[in-house]
Backbone bond lengths (Angstrom), bond angles and torsions (degrees), N, CA, C in turn:
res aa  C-N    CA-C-N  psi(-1)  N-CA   C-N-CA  omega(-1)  CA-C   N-CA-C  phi
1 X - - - 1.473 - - 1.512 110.67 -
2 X 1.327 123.52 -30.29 1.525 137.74 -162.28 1.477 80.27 -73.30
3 X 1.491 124.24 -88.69 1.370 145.61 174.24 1.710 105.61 6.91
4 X 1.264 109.17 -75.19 1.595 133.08 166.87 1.375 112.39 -22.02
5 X 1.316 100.52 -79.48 1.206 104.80 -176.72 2.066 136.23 -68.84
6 X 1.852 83.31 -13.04 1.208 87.53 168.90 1.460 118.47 -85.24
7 X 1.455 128.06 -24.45 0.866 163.38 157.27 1.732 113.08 -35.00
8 X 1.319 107.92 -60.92 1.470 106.81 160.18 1.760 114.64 -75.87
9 X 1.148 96.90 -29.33 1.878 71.98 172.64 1.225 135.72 -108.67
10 X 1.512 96.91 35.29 1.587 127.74 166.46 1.434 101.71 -93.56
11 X 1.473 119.79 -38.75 1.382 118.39 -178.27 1.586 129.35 -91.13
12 X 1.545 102.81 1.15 1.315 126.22 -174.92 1.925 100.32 -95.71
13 X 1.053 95.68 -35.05 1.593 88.25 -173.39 1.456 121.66 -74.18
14 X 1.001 116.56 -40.69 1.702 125.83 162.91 1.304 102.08 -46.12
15 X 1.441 112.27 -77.11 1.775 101.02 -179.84 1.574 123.67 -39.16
16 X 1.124 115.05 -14.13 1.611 113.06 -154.31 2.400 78.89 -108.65
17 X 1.205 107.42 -28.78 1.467 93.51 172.42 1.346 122.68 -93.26
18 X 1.670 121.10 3.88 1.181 114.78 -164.28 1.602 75.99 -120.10
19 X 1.333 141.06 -25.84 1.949 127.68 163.34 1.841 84.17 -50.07
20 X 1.377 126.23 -66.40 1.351 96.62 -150.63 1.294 134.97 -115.49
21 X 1.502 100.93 46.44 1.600 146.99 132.40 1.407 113.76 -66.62
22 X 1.153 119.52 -58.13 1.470 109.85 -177.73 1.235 122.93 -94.12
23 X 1.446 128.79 -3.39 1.350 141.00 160.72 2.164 112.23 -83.93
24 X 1.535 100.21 -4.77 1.492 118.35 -174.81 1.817 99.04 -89.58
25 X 1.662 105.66 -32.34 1.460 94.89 -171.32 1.580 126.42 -89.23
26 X 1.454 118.63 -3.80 1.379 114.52 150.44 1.839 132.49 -71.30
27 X 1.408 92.21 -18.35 1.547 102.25 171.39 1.766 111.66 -79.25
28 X 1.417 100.83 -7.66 1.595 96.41 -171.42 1.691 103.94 -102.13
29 X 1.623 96.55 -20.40 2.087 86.06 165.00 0.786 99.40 -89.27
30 X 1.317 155.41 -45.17 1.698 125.58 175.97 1.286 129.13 -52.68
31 X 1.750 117.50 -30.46 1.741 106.34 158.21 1.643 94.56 -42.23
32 X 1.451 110.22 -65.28 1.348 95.25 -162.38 1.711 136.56 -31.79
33 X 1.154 75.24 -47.85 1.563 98.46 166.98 1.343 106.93 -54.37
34 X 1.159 131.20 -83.81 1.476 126.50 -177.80 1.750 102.46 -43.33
35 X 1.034 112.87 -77.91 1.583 110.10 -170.50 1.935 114.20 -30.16
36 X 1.362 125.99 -22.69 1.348 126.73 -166.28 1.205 95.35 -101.77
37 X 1.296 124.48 -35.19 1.961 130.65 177.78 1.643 90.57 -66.19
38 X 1.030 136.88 -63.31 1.268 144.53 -159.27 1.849 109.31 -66.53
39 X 0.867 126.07 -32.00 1.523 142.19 -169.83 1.604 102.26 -109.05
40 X 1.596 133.48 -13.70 1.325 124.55 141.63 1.197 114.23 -59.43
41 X 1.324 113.52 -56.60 1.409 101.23 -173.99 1.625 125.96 -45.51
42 X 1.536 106.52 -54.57 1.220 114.69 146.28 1.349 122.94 13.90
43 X 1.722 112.59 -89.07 0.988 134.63 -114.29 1.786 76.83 -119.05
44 X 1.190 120.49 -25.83 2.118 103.91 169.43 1.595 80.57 -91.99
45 X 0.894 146.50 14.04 1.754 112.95 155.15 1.271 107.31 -76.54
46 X 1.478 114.51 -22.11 1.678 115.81 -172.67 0.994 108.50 -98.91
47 X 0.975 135.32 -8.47 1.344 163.46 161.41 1.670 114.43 90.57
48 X 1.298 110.55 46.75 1.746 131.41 -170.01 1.920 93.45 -77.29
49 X 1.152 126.76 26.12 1.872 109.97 -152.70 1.669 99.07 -57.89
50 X 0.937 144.27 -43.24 1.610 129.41 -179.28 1.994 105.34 -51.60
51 X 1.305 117.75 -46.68 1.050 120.34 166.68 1.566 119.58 -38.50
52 X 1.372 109.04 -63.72 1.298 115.45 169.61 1.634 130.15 -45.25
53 X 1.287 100.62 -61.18 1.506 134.69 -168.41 2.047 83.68 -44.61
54 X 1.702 111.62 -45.58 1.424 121.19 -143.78 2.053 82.60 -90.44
55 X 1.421 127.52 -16.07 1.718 123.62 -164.16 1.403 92.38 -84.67
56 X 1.973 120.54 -18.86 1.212 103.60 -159.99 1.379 104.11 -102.40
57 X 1.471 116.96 -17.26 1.563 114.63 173.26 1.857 107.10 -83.61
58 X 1.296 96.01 -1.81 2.026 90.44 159.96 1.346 100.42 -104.44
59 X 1.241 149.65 -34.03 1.436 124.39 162.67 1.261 119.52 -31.03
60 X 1.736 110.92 -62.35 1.539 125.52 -174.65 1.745 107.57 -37.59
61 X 1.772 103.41 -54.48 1.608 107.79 178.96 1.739 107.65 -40.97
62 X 2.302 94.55 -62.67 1.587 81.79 -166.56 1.533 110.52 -66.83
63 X 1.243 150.24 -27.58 1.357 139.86 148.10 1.485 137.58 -22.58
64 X 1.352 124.30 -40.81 1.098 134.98 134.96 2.004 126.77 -45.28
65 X 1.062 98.05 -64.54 1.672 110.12 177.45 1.664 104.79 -47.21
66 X 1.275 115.52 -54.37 1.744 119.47 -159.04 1.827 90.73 -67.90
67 X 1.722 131.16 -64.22 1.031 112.23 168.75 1.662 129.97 -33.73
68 X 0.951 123.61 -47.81 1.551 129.92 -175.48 1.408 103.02 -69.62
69 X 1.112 118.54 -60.07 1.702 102.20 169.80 0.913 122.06 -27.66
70 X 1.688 105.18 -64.46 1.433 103.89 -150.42 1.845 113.58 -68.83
71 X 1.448 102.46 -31.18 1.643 109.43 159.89 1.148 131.94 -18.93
72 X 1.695 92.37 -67.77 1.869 133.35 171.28 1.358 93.07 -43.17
73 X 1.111 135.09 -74.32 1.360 135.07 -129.75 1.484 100.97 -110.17
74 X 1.422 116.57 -10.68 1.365 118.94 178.09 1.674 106.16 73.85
75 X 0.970 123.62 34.20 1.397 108.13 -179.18 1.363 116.80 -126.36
76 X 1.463 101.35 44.29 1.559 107.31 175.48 1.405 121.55 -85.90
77 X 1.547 111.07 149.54 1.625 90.06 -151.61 2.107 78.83 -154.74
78 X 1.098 104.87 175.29 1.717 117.89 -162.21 1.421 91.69 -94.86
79 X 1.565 128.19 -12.29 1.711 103.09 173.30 1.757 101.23 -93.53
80 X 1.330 100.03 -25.00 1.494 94.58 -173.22 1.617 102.41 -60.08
81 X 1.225 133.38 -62.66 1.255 148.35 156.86 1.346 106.71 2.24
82 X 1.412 112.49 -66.80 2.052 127.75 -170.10 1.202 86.39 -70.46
83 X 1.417 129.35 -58.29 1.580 121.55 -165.12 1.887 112.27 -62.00
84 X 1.142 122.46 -41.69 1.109 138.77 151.22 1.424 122.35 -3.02
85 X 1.660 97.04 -74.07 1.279 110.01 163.57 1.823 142.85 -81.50
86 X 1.389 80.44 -19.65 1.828 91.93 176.25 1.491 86.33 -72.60
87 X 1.410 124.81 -55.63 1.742 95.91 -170.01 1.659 107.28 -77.53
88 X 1.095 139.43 7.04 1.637 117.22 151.62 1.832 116.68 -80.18
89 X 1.171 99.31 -21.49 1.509 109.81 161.99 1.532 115.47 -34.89
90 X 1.611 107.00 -66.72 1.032 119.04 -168.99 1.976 118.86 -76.17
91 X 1.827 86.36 -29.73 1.265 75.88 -174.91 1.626 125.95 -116.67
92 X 0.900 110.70 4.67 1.615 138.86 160.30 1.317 138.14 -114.43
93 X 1.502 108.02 16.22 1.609 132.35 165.89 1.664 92.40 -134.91
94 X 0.990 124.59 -83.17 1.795 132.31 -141.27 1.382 97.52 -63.95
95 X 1.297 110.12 -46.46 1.703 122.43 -161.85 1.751 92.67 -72.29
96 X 1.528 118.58 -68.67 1.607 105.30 -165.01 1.099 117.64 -58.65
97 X 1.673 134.08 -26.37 1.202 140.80 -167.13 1.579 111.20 -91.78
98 X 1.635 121.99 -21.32 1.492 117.26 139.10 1.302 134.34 -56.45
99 X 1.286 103.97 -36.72 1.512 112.19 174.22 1.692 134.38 -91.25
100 X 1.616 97.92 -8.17 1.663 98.85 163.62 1.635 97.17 -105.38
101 X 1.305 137.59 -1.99 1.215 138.95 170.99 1.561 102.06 -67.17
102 X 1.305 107.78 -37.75 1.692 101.98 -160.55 1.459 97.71 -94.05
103 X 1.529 132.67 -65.09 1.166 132.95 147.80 1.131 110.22 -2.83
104 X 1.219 130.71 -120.89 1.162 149.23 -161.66 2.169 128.46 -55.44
105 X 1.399 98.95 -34.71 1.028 93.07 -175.44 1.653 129.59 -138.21
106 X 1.392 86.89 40.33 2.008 110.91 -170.96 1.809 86.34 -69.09
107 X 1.056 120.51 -32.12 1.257 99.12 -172.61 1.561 114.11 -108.23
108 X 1.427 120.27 31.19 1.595 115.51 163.48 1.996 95.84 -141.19
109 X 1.140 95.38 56.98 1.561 100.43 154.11 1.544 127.76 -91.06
110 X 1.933 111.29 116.64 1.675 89.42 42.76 1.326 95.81 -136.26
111 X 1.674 106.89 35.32 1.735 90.74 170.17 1.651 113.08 -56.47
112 X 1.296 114.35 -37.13 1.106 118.72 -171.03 1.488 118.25 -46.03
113 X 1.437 123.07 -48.69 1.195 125.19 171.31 1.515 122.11 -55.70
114 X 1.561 98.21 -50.08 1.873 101.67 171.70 1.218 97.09 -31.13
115 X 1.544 101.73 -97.53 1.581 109.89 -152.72 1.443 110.23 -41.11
116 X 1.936 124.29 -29.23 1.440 93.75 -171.87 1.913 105.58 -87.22
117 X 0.939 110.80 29.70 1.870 132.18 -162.03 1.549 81.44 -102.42
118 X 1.557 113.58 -81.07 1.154 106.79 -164.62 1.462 131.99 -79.49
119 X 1.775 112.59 9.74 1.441 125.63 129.52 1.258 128.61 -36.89
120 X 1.091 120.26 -40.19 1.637 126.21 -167.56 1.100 117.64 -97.21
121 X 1.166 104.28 -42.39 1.807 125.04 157.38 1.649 111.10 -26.86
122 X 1.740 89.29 -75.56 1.484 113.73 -174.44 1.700 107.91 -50.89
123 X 1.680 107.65 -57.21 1.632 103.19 172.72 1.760 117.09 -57.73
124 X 1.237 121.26 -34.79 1.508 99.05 -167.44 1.844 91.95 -86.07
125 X 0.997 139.79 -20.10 1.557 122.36 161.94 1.371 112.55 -24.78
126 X 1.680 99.42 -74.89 1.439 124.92 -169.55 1.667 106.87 -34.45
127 X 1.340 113.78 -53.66 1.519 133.63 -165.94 1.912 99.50 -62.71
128 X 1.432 76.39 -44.27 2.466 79.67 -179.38 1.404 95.64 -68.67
129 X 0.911 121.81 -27.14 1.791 116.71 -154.84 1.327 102.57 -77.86
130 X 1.961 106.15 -39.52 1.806 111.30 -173.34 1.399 89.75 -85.22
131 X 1.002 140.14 -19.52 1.733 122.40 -170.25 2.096 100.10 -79.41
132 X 1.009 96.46 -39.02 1.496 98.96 178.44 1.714 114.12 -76.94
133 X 1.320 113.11 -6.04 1.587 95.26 175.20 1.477 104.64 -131.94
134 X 1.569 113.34 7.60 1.560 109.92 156.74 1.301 110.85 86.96
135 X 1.209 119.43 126.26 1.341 134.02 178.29 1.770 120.31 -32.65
136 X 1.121 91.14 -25.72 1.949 103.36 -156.25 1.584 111.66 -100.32
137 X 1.443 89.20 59.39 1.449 131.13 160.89 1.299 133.82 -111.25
138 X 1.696 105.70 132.21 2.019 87.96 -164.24 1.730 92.55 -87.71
139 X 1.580 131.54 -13.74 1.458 101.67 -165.70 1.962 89.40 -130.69
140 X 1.036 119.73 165.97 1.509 102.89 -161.09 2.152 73.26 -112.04
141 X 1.331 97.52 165.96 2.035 141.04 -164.62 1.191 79.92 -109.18
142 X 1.457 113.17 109.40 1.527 109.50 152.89 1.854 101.88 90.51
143 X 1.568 96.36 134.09 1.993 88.47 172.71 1.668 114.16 -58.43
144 X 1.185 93.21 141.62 1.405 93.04 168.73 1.826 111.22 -82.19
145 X 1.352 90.42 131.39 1.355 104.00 -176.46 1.670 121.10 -69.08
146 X 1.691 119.55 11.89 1.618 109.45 143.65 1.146 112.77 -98.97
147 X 1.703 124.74 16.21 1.287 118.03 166.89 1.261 101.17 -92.96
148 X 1.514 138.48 -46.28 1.047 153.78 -157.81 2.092 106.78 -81.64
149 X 1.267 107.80 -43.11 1.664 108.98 137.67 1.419 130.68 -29.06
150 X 1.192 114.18 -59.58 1.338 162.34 -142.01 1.357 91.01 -84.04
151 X 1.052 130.83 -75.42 1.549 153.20 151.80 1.565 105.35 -13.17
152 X 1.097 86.94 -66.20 1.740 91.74 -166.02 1.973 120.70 -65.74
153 X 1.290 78.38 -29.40 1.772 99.10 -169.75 1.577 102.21 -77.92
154 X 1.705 117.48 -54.38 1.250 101.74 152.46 1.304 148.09 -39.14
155 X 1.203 120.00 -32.70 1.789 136.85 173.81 1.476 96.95 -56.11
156 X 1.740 104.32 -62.49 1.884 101.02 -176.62 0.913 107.39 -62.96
157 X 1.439 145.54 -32.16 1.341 139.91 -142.01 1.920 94.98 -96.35
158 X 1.336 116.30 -32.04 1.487 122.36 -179.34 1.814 105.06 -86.83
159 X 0.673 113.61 -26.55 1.873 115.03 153.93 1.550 126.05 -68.38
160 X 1.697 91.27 -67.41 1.521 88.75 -167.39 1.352 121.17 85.01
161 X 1.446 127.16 -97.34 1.316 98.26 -175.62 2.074 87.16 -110.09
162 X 2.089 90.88 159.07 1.183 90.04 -174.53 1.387 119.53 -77.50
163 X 1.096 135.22 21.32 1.029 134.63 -170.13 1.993 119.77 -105.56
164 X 1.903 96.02 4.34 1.315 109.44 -157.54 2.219 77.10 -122.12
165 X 1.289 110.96 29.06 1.437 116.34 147.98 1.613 126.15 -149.54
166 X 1.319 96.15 124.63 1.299 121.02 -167.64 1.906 118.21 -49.69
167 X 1.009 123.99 133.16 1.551 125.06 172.65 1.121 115.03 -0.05
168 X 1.605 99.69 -94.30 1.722 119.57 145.66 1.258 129.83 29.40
169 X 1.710 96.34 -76.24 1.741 104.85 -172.51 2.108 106.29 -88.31
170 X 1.137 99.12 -9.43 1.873 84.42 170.90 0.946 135.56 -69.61
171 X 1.571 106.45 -6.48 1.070 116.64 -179.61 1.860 114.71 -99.25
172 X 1.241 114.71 -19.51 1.443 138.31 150.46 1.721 117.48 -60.86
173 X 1.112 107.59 -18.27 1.801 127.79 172.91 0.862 97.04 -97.94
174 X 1.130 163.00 -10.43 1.446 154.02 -163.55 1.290 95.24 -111.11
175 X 1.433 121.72 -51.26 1.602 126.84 177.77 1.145 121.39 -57.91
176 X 1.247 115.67 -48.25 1.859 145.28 153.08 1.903 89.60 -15.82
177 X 1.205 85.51 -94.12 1.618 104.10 -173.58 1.714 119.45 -53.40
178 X 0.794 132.71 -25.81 1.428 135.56 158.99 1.336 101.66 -73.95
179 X 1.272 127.49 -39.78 1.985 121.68 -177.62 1.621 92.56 -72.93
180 X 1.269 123.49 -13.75 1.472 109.21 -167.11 1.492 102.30 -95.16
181 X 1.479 106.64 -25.85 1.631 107.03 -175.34 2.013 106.24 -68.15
182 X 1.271 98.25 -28.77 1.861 111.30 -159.06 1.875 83.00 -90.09
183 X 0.355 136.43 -8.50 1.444 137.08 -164.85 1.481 111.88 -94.13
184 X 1.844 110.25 -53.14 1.554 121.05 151.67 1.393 128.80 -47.99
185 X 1.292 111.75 -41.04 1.305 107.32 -174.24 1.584 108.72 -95.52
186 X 1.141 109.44 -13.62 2.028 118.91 -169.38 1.485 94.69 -49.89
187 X 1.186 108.63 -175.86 1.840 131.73 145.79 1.000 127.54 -79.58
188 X 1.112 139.75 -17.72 1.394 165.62 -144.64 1.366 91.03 -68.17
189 X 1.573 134.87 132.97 1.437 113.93 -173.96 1.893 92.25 -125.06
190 X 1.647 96.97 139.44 1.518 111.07 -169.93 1.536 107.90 -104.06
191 X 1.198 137.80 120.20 1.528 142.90 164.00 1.654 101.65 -16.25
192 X 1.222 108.61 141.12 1.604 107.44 -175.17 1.602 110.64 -107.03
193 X 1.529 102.64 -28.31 1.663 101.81 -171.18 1.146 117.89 71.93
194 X 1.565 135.49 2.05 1.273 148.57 -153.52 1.644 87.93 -71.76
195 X 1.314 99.46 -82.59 1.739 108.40 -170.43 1.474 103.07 -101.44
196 X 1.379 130.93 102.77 1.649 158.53 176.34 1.724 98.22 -52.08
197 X 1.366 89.42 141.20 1.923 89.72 168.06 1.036 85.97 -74.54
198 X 1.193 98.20 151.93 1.112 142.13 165.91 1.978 118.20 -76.25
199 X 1.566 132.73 100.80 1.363 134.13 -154.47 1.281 120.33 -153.12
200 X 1.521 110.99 -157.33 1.457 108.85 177.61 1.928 104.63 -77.46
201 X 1.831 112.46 139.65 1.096 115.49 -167.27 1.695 103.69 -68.50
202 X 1.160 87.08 -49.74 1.794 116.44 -174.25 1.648 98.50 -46.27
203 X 1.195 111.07 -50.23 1.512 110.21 -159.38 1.855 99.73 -72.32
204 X 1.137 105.01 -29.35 1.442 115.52 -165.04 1.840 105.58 -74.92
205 X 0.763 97.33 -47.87 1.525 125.81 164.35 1.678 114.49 -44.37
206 X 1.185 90.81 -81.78 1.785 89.31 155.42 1.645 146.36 -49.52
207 X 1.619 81.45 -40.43 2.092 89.48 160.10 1.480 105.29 -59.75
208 X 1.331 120.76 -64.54 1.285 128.30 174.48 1.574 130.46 -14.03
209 X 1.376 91.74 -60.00 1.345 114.50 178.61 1.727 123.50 -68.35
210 X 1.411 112.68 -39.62 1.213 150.53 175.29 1.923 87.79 -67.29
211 X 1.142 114.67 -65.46 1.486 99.07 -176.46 1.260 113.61 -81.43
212 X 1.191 142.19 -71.69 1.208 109.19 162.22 2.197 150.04 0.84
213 X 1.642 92.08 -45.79 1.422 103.55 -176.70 1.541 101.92 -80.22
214 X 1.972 106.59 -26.33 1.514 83.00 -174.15 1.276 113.87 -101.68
215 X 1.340 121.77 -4.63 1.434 114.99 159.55 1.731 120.31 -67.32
216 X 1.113 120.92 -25.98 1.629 117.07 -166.81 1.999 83.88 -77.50
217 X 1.659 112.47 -51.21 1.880 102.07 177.60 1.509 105.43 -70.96
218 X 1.201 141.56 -31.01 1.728 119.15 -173.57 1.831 103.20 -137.89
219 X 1.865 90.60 56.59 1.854 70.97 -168.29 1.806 109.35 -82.31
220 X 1.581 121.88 14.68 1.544 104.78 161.91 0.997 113.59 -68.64
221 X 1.671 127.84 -37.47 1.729 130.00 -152.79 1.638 80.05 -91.90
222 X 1.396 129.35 -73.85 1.451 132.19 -166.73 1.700 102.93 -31.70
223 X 1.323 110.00 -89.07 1.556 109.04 165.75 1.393 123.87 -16.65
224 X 1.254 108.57 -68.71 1.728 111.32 -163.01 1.940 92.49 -55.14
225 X 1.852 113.24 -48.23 1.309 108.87 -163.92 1.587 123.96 -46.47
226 X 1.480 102.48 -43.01 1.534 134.41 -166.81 1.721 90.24 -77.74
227 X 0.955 130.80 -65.78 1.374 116.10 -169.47 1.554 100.55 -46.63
228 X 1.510 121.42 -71.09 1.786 125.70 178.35 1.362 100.11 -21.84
229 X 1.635 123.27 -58.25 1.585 109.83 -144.70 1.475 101.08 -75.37
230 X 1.518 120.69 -34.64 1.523 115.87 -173.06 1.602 101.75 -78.68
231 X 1.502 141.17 -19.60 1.040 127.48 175.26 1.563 121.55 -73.34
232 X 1.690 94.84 -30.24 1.838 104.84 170.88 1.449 94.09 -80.83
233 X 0.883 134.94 -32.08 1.892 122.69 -175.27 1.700 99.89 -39.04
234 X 0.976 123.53 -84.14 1.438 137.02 -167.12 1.352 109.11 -31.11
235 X 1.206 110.56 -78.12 1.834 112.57 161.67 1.408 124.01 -42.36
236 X 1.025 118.72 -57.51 1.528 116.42 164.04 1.937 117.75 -34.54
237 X 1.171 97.73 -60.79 1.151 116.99 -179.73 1.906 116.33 -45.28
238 X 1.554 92.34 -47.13 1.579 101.00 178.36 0.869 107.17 -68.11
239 X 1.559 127.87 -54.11 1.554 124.29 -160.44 1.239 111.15 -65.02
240 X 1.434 111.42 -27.95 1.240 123.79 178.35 1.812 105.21 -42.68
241 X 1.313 107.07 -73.41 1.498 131.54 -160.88 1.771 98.49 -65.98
242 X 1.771 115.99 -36.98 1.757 92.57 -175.16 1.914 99.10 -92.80
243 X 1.528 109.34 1.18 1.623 84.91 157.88 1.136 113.08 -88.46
244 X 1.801 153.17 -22.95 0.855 163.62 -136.09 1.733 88.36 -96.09
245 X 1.581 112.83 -72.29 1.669 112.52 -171.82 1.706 100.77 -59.81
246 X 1.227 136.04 -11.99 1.167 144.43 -178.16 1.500 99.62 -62.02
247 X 1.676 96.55 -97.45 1.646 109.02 179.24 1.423 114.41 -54.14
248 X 1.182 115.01 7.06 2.059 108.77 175.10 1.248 95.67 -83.30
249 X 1.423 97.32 -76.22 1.527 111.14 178.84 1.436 120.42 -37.40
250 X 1.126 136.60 -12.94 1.263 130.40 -171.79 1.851 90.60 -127.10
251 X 1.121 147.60 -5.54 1.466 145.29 134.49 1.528 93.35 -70.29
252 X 1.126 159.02 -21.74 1.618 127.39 -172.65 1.717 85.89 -87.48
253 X 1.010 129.14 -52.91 1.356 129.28 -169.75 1.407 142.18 -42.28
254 X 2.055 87.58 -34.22 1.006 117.04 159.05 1.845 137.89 -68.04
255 X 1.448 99.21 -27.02 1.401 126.20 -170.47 1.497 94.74 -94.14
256 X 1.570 143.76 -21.14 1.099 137.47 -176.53 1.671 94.74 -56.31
257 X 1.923 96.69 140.39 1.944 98.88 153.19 1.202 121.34 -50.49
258 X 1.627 118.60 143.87 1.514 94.88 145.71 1.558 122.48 -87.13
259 X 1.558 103.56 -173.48 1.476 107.41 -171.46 0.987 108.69 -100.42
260 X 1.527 131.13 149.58 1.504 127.00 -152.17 1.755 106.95 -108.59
């Protein structure tokens, strides 16, 4: 009987270190995450900004990756969640709004700071707003702020240095970035990607691949494009739906009898 029981809790302990081994590796892409938000910043103090612009679209990756694990593996849990967001804090509010601050607007201070102030503002709302209504949503309230990162990092990353944009457009960056702050906090609801149709594997596989190859050869134009289309998605999408209840409603109204 001794035997037995020692026996099972020889075989119980491995399992109980290999759950928290694999419940250990979504916490280690979000360091990532934090560590690449944290080392942009860095890197516009030195003034590296393409460097940067490029730490925050690998956050976005490890940001993406740590959710999907934890799915995979089932090991989603309410600190991962808080941690989750303290590193988009850092790296999809603090990080882009240092780096289009320095970029873009060292020389119109201190509007420059406002607006990239009330970037951060606007993103950590967004972040309280998803922590209070819970992950277990198929389309996310408001841009998600590694798209809205995402956004920004592309702009530097399709420049490069600031000096290869004209007067002119900073002031079109400024708008950029204030549409990006109203955009986080709006209603406006953005595709989540959470749960994927479901399709051909092969075909999926191949898009994949296909995007991938052309971002590593044209990832300023690829990048900069893909950020635009998912930031116009959302808007598109709305206007879509209040002209739609618009002109219904005013065709049902139309189609009523009259009264005799």
């Amino acid at each position: 009987m001794l035997s037995k029981s020692t026996d099972s809790s020889e075989t119980i302990k491995p399992r109980r270190k290999f759950r928290r081994t694999i419940a250990a590796i979504p916490t280690i892409f979000t360091i990532g995450n934090i560590f690449c938000g944290f080392y942009s910043i860095i890197s516009v103090q030195h003034g590296n900004y393409d460097l940067a612009a490029k730490l925050i679209g690998w956050a976005a990756v490890f940001d993406i990756l740590d959710g999907r694990i934890a799915r995979l593996t089932k090991t989603t849990s309410e600190m991962g969640l808080q941690l989750d967001s303290l590193a988009d804090v850092i790296s999809f509010c603090l990080a882009p709004a240092i780096l289009i601050n320095a970029w873009a607007f060292s020389q119109f201070q201190p509007l420059g700071w406002i607006v990239s102030f009330i970037y951060i503002i606007c993103g950590a709302m967004r972040l309280a707003r998803f922590n209070v209504m819970g992950p277990g949503h198929k389309d996310f309230v408001g841009m998600p702020t590694p798209a809205a990162g995402g956004m920004v990092a592309s702009l530097v990353h399709f420049y490069a240095l600031p000096e290869a944009v004209q007067d002119q457009m900073i002031f079109v960056i400024f708008g950029l970035v204030g549409g990006l702050a109203f955009l986080m906090i709006s209603k406006i609801r953005y595709i989540g990607f959470k749960n994927p149709a479901r399709g051909n594997s092969y075909a999926t596989v191949l898009f994949l691949a296909l995007l991938v190859t052309s971002i590593y050869f044209y990832s300023r134009v690829v990048l900069l494009f893909l950020a635009s289309l998912y930031a116009l998605s959302g808007i598109t999408m709305k206007t879509y739906s209040f002209l739609g209840r618009r002109f219904g409603s005013r065709s049902r109204v139309e189609q009523l009898p009259e009264k005799s």
